[in-house]
VEXKE-900754 format. One record per residue: x, y, z of N, C-alpha, C in turn; chain. Coordinates in nm, 3 decimals. Each point is the difference from the previous one (the first is absolute). Layout:
N
     n_xx     n_yy     n_zz    ca_xx    ca_yy    ca_zz     c_xx     c_yy     c_zz  mol
        X        Y        Z        X        Y        Z        X        Y        Z    A
...
! end
This chain:
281
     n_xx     n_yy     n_zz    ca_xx    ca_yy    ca_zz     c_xx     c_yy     c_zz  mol
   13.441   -1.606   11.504   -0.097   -0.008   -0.110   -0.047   -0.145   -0.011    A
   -0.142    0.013   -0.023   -0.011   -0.157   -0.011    0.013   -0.077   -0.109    A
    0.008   -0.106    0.013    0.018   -0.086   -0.150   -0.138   -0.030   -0.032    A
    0.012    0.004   -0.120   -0.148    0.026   -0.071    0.035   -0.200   -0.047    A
   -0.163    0.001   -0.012   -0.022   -0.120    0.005   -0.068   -0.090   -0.139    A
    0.043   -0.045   -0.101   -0.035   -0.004   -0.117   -0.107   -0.153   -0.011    A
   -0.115    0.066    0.018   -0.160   -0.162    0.028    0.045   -0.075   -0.102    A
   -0.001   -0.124    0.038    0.029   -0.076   -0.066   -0.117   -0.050   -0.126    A
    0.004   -0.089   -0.093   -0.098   -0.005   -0.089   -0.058   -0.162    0.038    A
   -0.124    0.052   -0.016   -0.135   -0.106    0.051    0.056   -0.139   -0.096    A
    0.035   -0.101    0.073   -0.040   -0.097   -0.088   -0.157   -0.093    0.011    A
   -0.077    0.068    0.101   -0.135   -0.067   -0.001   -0.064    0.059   -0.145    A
   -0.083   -0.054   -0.050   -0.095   -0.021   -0.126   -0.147    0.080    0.078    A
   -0.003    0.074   -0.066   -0.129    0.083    0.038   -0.125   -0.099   -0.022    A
   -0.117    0.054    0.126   -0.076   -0.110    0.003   -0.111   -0.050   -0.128    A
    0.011    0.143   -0.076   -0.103   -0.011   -0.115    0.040   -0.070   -0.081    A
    0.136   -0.009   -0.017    0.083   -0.085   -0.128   -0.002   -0.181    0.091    A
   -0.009    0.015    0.058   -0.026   -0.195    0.106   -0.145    0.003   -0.124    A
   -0.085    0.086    0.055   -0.158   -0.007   -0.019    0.066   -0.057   -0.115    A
   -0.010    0.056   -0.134   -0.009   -0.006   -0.132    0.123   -0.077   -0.046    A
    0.052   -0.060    0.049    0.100   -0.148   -0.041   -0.112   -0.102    0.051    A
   -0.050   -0.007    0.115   -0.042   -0.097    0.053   -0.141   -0.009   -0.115    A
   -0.052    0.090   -0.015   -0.089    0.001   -0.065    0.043   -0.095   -0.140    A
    0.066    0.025   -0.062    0.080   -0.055   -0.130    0.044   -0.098   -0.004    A
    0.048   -0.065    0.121    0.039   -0.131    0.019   -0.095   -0.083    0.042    A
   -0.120    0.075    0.046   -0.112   -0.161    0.045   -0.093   -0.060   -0.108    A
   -0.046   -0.078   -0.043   -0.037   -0.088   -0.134   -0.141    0.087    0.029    A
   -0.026    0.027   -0.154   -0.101    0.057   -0.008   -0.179   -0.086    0.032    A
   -0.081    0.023    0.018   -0.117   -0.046    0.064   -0.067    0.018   -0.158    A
   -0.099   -0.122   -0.061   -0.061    0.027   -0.102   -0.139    0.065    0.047    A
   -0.025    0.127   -0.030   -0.117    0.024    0.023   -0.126    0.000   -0.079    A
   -0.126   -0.077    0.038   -0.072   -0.085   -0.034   -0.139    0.176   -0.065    A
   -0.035   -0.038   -0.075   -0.105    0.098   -0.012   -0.109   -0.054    0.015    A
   -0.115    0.021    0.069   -0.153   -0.071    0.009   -0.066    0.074   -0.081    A
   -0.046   -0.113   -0.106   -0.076    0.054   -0.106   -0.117    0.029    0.026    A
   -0.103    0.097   -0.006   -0.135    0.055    0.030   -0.087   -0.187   -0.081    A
   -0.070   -0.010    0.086   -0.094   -0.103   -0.094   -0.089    0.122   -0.085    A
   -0.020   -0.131   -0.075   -0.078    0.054   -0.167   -0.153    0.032    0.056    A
   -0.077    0.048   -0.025   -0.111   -0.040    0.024   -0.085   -0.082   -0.073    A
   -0.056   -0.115    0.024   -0.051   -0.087   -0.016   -0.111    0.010   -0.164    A
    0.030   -0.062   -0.096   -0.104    0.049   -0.097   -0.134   -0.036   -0.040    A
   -0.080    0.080   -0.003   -0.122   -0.074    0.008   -0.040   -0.059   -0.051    A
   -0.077   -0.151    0.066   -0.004   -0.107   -0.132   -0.156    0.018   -0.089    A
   -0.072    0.079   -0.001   -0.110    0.021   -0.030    0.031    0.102   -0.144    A
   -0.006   -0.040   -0.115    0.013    0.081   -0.089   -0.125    0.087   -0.051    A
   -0.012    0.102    0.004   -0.099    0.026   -0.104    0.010    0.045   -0.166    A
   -0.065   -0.129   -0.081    0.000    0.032   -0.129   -0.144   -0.105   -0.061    A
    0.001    0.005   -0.123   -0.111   -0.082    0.030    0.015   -0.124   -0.059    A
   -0.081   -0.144    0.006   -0.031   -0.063    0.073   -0.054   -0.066   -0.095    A
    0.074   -0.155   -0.049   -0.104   -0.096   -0.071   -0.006   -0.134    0.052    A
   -0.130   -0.047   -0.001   -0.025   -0.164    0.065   -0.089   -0.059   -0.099    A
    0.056   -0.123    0.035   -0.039   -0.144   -0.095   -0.101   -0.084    0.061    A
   -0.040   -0.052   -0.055   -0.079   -0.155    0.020    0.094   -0.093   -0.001    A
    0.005   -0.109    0.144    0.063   -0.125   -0.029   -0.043   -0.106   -0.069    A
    0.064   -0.050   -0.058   -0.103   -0.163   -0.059   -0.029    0.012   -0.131    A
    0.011    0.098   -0.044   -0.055   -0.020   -0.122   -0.098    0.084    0.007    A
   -0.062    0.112    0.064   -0.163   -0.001    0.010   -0.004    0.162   -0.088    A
   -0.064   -0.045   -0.110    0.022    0.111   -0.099   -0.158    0.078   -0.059    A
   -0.075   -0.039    0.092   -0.121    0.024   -0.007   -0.051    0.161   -0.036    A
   -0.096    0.053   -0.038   -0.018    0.118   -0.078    0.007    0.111    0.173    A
   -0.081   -0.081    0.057    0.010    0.092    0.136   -0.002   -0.067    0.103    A
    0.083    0.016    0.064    0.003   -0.095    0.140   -0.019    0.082    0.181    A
   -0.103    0.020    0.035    0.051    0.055    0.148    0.006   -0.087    0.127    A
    0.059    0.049    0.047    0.100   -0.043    0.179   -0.071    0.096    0.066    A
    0.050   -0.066    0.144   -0.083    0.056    0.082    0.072    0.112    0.072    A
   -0.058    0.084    0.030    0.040    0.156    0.082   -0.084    0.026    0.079    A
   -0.041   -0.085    0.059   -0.071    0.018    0.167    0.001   -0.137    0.038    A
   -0.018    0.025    0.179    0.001   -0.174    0.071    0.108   -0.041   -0.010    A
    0.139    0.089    0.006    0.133   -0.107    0.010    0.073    0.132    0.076    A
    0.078   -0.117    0.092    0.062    0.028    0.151    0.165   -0.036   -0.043    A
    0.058    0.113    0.036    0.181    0.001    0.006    0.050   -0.012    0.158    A
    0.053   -0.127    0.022    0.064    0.029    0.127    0.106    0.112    0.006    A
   -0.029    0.090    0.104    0.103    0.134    0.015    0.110   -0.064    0.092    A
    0.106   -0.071    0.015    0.085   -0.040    0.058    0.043    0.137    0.126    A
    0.003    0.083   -0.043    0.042    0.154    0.117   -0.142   -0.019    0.067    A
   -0.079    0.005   -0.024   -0.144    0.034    0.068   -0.007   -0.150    0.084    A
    0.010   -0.076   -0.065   -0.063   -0.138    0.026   -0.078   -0.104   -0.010    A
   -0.075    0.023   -0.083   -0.177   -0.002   -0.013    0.005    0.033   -0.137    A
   -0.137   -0.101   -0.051   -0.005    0.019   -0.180   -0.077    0.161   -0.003    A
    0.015    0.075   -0.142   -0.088    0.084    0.019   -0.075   -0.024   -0.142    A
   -0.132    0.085   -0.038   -0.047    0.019   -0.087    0.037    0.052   -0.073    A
    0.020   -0.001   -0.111   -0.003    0.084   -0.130   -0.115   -0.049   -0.141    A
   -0.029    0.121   -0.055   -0.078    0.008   -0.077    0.041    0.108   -0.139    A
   -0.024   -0.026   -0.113    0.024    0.108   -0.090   -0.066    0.078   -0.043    A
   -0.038    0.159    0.025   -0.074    0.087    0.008    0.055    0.124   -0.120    A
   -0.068    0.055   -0.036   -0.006    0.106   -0.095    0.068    0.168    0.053    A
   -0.065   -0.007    0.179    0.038    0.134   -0.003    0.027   -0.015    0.150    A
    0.127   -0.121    0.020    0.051    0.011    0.163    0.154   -0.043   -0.055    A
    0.089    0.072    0.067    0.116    0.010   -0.017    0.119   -0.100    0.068    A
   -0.096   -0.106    0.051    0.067   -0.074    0.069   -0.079   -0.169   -0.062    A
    0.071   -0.078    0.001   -0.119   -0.154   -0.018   -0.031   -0.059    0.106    A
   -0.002    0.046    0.124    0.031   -0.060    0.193   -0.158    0.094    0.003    A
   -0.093   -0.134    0.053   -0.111    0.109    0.005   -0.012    0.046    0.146    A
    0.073   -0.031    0.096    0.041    0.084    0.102    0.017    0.157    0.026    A
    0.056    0.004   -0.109    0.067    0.152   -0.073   -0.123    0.047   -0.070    A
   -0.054   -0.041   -0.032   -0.139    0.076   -0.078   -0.008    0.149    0.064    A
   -0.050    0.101   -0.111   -0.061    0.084    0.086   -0.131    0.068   -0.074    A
   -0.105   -0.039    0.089   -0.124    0.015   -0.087   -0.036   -0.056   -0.118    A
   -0.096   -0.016   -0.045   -0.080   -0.090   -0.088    0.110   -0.107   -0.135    A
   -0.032   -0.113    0.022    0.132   -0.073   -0.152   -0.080   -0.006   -0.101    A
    0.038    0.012   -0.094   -0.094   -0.049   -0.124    0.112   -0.119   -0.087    A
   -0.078   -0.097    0.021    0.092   -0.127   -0.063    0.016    0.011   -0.131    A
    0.129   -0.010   -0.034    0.033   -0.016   -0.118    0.034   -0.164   -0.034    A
   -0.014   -0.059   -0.106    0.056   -0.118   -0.099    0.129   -0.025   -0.063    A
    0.051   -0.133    0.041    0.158    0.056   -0.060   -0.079   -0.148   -0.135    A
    0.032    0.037   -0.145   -0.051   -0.078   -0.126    0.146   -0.003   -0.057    A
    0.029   -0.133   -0.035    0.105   -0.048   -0.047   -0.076   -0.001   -0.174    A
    0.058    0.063   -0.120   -0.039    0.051   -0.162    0.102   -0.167   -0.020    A
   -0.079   -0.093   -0.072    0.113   -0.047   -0.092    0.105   -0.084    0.080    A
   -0.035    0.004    0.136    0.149   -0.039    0.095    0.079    0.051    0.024    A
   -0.033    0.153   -0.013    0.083    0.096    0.063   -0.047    0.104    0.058    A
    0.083    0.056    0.061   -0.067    0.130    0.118    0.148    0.089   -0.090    A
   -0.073    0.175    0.006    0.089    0.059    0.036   -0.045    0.142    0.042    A
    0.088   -0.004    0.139   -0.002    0.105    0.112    0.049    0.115   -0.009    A
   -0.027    0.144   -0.045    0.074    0.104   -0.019    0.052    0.010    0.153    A
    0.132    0.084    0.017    0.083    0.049    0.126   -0.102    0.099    0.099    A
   -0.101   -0.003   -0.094   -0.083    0.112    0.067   -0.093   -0.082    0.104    A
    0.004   -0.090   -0.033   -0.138   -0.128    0.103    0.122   -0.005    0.088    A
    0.089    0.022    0.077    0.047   -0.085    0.087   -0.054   -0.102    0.131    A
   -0.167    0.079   -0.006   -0.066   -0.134    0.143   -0.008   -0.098   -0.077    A
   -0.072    0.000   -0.114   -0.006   -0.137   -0.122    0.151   -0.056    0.019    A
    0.066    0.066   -0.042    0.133   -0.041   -0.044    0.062   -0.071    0.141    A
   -0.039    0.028    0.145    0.101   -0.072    0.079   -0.148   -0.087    0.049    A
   -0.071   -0.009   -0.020   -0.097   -0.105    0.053    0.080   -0.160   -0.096    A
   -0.027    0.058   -0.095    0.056   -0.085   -0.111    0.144   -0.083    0.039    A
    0.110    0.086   -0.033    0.150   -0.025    0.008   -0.008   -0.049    0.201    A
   -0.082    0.008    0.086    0.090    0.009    0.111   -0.126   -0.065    0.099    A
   -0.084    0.016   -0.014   -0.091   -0.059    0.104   -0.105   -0.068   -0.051    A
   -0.054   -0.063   -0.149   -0.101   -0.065   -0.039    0.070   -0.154   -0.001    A
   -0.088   -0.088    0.098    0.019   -0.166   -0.017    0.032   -0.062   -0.120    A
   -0.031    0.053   -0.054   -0.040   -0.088   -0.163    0.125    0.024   -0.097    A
    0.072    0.097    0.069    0.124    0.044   -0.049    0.087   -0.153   -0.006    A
    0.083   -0.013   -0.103    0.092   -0.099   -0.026   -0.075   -0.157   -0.029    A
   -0.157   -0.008   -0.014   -0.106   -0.095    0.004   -0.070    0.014   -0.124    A
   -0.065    0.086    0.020   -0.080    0.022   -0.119    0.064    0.145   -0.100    A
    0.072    0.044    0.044    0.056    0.084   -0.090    0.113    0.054    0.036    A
    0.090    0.076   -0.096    0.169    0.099    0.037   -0.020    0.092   -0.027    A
    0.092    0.075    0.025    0.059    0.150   -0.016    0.083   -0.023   -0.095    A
    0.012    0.069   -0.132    0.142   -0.062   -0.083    0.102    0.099    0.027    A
    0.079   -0.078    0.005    0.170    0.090    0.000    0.039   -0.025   -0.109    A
    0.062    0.116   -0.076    0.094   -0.036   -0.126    0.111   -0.029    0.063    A
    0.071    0.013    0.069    0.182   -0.039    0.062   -0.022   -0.166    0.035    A
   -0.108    0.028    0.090   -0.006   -0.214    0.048   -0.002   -0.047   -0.160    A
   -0.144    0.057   -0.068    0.035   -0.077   -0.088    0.105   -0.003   -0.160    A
    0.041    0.108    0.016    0.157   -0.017   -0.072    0.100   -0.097    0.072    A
    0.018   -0.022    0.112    0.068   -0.072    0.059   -0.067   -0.144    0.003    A
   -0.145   -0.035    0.024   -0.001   -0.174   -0.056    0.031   -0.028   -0.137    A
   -0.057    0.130   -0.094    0.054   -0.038   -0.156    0.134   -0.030   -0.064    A
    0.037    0.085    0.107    0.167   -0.023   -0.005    0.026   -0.141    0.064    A
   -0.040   -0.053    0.064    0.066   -0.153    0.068   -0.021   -0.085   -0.066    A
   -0.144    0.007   -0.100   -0.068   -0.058   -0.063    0.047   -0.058   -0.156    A
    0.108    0.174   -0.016    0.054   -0.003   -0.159    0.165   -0.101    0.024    A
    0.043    0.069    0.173    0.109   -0.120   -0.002   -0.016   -0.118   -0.013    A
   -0.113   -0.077    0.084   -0.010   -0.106   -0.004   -0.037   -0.100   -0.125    A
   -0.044    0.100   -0.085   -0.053   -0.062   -0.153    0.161    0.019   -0.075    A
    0.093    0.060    0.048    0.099    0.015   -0.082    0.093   -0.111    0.045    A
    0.006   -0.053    0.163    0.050   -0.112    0.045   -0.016   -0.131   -0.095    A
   -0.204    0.003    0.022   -0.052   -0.145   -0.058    0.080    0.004   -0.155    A
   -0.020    0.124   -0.110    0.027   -0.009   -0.107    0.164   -0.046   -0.028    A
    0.108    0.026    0.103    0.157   -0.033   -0.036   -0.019   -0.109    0.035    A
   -0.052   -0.102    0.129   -0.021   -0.105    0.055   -0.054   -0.059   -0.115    A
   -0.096    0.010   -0.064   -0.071   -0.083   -0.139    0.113    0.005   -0.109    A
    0.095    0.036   -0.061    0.092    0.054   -0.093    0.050   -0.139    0.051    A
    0.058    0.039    0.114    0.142   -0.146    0.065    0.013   -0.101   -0.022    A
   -0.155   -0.066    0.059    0.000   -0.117    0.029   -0.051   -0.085   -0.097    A
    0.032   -0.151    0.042    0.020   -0.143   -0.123   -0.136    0.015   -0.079    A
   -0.057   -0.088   -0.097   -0.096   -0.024   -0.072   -0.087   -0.088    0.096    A
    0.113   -0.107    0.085   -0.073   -0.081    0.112   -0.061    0.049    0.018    A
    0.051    0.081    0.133   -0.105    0.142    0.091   -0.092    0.035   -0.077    A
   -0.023    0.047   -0.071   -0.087    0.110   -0.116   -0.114   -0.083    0.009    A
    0.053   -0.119   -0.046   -0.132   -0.123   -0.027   -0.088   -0.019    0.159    A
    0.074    0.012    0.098   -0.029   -0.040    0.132   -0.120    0.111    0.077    A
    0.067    0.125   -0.029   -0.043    0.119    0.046   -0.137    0.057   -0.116    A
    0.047   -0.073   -0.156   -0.148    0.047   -0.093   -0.146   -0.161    0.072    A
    0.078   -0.054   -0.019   -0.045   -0.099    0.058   -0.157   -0.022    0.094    A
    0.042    0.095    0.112   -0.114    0.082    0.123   -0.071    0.096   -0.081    A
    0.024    0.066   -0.161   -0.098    0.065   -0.046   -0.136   -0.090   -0.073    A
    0.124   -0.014   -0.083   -0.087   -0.101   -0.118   -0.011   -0.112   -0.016    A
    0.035   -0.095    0.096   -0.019   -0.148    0.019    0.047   -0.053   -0.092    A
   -0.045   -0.134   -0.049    0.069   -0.075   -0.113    0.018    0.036   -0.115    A
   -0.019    0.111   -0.004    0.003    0.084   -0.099    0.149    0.026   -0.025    A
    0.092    0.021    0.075    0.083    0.032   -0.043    0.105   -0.094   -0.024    A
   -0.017   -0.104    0.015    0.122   -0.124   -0.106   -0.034   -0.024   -0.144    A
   -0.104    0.079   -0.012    0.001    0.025   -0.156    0.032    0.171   -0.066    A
    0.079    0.073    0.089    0.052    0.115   -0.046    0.137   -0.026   -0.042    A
    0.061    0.094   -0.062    0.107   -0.010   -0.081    0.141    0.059    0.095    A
    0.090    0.037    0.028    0.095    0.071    0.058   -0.014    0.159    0.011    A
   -0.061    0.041   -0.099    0.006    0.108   -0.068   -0.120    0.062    0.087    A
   -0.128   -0.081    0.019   -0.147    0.010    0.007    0.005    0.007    0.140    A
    0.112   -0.079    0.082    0.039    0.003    0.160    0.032    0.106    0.053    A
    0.108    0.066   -0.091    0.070    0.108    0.038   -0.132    0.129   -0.012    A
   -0.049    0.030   -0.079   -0.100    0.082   -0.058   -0.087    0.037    0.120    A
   -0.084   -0.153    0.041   -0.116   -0.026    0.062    0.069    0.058    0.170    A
    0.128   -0.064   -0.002    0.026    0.009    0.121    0.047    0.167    0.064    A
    0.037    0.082   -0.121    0.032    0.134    0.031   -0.110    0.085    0.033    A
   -0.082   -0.015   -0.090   -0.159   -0.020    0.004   -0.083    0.001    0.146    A
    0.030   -0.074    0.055   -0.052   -0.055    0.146    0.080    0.053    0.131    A
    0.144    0.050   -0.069    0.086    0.097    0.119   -0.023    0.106   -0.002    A
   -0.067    0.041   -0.085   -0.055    0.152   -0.036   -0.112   -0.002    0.068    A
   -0.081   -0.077   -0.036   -0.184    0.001    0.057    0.011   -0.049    0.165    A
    0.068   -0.077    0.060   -0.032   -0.049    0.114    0.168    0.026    0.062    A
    0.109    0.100    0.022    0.109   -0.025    0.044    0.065   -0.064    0.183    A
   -0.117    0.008    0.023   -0.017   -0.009    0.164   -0.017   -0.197   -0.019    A
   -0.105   -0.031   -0.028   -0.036   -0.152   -0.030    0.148   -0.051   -0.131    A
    0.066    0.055   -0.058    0.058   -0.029   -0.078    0.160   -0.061    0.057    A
   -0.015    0.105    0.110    0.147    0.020    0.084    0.014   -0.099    0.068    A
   -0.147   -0.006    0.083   -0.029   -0.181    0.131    0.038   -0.092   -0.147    A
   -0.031   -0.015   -0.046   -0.028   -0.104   -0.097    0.190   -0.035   -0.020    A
    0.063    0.065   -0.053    0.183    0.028   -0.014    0.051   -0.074    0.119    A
   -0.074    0.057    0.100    0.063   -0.031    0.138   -0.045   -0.140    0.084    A
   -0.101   -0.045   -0.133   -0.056   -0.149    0.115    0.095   -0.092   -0.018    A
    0.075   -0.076    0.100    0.087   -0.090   -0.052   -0.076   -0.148   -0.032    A
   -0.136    0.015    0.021   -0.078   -0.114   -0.057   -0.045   -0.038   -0.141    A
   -0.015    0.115   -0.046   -0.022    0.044   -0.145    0.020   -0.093   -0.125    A
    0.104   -0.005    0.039    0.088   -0.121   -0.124   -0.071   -0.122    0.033    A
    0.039   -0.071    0.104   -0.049   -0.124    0.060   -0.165    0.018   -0.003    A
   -0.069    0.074   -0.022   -0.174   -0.012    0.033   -0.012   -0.014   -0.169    A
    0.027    0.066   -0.080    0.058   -0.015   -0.171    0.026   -0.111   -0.086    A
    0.136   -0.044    0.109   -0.025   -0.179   -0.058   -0.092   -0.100    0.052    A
   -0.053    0.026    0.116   -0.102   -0.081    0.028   -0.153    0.020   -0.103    A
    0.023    0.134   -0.011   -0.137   -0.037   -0.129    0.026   -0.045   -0.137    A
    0.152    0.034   -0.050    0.015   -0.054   -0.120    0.001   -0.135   -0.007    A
    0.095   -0.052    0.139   -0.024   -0.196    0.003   -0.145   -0.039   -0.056    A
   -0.103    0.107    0.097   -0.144   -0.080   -0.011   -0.054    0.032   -0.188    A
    0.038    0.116   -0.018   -0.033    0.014   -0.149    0.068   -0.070   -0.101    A
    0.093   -0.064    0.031    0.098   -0.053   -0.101   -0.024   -0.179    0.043    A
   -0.097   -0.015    0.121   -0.019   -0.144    0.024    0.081   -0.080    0.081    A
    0.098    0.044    0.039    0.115   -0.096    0.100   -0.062   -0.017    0.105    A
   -0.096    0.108    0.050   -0.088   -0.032    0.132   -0.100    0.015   -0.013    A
   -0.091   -0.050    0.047   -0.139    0.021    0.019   -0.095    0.025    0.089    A
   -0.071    0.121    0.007   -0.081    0.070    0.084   -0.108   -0.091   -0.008    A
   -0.119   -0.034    0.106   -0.138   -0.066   -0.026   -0.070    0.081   -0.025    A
   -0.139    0.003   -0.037   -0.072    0.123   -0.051   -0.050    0.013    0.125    A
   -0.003   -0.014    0.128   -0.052    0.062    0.096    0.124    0.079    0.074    A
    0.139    0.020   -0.109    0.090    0.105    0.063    0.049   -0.051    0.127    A
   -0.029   -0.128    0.063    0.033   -0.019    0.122    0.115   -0.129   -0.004    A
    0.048   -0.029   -0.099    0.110   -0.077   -0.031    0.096   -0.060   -0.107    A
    0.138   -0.001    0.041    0.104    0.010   -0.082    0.073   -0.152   -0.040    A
    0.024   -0.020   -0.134    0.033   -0.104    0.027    0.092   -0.044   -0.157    A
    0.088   -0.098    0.002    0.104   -0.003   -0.118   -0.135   -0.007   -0.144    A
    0.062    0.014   -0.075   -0.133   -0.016   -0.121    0.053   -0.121   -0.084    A
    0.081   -0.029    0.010    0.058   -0.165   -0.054   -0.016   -0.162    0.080    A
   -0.016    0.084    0.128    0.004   -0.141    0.072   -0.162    0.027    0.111    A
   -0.074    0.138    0.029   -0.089    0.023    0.059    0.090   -0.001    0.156    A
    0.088   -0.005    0.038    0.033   -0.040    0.146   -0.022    0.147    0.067    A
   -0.060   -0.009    0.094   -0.027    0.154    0.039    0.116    0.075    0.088    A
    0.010    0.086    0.015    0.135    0.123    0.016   -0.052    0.018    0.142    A
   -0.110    0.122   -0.019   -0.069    0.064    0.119   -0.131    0.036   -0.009    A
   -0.093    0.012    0.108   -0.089    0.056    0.000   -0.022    0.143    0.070    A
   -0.070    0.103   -0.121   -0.035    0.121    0.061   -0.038    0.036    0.117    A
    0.046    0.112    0.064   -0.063    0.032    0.138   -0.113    0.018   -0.038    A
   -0.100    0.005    0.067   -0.161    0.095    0.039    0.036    0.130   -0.015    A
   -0.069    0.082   -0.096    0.011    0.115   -0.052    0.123    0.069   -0.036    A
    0.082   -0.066   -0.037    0.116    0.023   -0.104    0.026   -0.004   -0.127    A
    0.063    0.118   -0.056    0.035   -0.054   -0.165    0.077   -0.134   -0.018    A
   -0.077   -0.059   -0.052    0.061   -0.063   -0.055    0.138   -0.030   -0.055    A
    0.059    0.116   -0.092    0.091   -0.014   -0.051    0.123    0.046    0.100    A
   -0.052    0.106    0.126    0.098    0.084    0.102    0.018   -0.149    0.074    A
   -0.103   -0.088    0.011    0.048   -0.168    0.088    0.123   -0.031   -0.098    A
   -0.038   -0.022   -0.134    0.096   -0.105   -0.031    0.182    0.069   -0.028    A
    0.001    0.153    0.023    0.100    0.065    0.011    0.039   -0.021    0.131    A
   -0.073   -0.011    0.119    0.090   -0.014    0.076    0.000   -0.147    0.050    A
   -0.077   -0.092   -0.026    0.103   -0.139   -0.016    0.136   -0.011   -0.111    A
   -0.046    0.105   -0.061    0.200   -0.035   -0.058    0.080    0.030    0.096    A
   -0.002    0.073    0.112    0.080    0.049    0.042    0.011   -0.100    0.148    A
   -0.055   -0.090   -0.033    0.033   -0.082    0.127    0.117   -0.109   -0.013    A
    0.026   -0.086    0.059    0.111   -0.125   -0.058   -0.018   -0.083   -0.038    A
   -0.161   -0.069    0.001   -0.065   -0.078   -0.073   -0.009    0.076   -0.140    A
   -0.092    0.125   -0.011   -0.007    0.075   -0.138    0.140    0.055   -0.064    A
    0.083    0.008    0.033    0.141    0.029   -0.061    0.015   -0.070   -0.133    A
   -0.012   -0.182    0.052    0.028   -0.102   -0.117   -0.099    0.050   -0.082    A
   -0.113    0.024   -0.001   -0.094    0.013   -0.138    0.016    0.112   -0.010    A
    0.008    0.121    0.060    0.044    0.095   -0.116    0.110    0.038   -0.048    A
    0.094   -0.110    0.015    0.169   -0.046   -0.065   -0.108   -0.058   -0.131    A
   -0.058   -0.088    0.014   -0.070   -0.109   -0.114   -0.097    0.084   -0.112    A
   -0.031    0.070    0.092   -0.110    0.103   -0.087    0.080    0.106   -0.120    A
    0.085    0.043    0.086    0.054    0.093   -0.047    0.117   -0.025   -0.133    A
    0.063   -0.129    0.030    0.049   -0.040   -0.171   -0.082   -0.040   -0.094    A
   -0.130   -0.073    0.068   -0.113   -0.047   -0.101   -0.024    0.154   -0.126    A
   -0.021    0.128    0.122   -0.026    0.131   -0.054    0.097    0.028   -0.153    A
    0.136   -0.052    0.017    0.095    0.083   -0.053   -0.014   -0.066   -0.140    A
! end
């Protein structure tokens, strides 16, 4: 009889179980998704449409011209015509088709406004008329909420900047308004005048904070108003007012007073406006 033979048991690892360890043990791969691009949005809005007069020009009726002006077509190459017509759907008189009948673009008052329904008016205007950004705009409310807005910071800068600073300054910076006028204001009348002037002009108010000449151009006119120095009446020279010995003479077409600020600042002008400046106190 034979001896029966009892198979022994597999110690190999079946190959699917390799697969799926190996799988588990190799570092995973980040997989990247490619986002579809957006499609592009069109920058041409249609809604409608208001334009200004630049300059000031507020006249009862004003018209511009809508014929005889050429847009270089950068894709094409070559300027083309356009004209503004009543009953062609394009302003490229290339594109015409059959007879134009010219229409007038009339600025009411210094203003235009374009219903969404004109769009040839409306992009002759906004996109291919010369005169655009010259003689007249397109208004945006966002641009201009956004200069009003830079406009309200910057008046809120000049106004904390005016709060700060000395009575000196005040005098220095009212000084460039109101001339000699103001060494006969009061402290009170400085502060006032000068908040006054950060409000109305905050841009000129701010240079003015920031000139480090300011002070020094200040005492050079008070020396001359108070007599320690003396200007000639032809503005063209400086000189002690006790002894006449002369300081400097003005450049050719210079202020006067911007010369004798910056001879203080030389090493000869140092000593006198050391001298000037206790005479002041």
């Amino acid at each position: 009889m034979a001896k029966q033979v009892t198979p022994k048991k597999s110690t190999s690892v079946p190959r699917d179980t390799e697969v799926i360890a190996e799988a588990l043990e190799a570092p995973i791969e980040k997989v990247v998704v490619k986002e579809e691009p957006k499609p592009k949005k069109n920058f041409w809005e249609v809604k409608d449409r208001t334009y200004y007069l630049k300059g000031g020009r507020n006249a009862l009726t004003y018209t511009i011209r809508s014929k005889g002006i050429y847009w270089f077509d950068e894709e094409k190459g070559y300027e083309r015509e356009i004209k503004y017509t009543l009953n062609q759907k394009t302003p490229f008189v290339d594109e015409f088709q059959g007879p134009a009948r010219l229409g007038h673009i009339v600025f009411t008052d210094g203003t235009l406004v374009v219903p969404k329904e004109k769009q040839t008016l409306q992009k002759l205007l906004s996109l291919y008329h010369p005169q655009k950004g010259k003689l007249f705009e397109e208004f945006d409310a966002e641009e201009d909420a956004e200069d009003e807005l830079d406009f309200l910071e910057l008046e809120l800068d000049a106004l904390v900047a005016a709060r700060s600073i000395d009575i000196d300054q005040a005098e220095a910076i009212l000084r460039t308004e109101v001339g000699s006028r103001v060494s006969d204001m009061s402290s009170k009348e400085l502060k006032r005048d000068l908040l006054l002037f950060a409000k109305k002009d905050p841009i000129l108010f701010l240079e003015l904070v920031n000139d480090e000449n300011i002070n020094i151009r200040n005492l050079a006119i008070k020396s001359v108003e108070q007599r320690i120095i003396n200007l000639s009446d032809d503005n063209r020279t400086f000189s002690w007012a006790s002894t006449g010995r002369k300081l400097i003479t003005v450049p050719f077409d210079e202020n006067p007073y911007s010369a004798l600020a910056a001879y203080f600042k030389t090493d000869e002008g140092v000593e006198v406006f050391q001298s000037v400046e206790k005479r002041l106190k």
